[in-house]
C-alpha positions in Angstrom: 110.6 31.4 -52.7 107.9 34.3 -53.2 109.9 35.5 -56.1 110.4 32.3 -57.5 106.7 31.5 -57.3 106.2 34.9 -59.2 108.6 34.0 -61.6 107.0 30.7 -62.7 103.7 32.0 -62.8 105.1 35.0 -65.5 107.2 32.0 -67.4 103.9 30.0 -68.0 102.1 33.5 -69.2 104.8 34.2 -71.3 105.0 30.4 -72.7 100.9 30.6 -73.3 101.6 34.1 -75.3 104.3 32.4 -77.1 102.3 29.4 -78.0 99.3 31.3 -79.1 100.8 34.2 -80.7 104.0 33.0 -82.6 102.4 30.9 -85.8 106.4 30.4 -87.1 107.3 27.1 -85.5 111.0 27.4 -86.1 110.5 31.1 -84.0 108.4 29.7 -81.5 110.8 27.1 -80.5 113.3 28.9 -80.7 111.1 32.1 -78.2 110.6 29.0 -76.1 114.3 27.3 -75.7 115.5 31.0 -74.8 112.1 30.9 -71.8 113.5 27.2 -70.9 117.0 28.4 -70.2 115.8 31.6 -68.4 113.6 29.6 -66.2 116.6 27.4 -65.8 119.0 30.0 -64.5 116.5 31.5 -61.7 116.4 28.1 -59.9 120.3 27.6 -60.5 120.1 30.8 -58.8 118.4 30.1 -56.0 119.9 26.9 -55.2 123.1 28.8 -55.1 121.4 31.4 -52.9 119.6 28.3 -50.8 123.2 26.8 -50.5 124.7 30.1 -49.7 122.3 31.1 -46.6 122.8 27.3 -45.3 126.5 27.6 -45.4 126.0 31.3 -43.7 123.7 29.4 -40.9 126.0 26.6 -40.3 128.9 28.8 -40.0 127.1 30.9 -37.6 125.8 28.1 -35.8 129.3 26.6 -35.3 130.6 29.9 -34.0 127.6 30.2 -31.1 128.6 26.5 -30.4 132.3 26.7 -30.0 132.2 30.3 -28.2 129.7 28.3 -25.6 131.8 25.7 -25.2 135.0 27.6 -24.6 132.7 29.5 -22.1 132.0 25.9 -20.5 135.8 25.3 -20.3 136.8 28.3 -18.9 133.9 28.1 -16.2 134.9 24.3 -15.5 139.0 25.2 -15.0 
């Protein structure tokens, strides 16, 4: 999240440069499309990574579970 926070803070410096540097309109839209999709593939990214380490955790999580409850078993027969 840290990174993502950094991210977004460089995005809107970059967008402010843009905005207040590029005087071609045609080139500053086109500067600020390419910013939009960047900014747009970093949070695809970390959902993918969010969705990635929740899979990981709920696999995990399943595994301590069924382990414990073949323990359970085996104690109980």
């Amino acid at each position: 999240m840290q990174n993502v926070n950094q991210f977004e803070r460089h995005r809107a410096a970059l967008e402010q440069c843009v905005h207040n540097t590029v005087h071609d309109a045609e080139a500053r839209q086109a500067m600020l499309s390419y910013i939009a999709a960047m900014g747009g593939a970093m949070h695809a990214e970390e959902r993918i990574a969010d969705a990635a380490m929740r899979t990981t955790h709920h696999a995990q999580r399943r595994g301590l579970l069924s382990r414990f409850v073949l323990d359970v078993r085996e104690c109980a027969a």
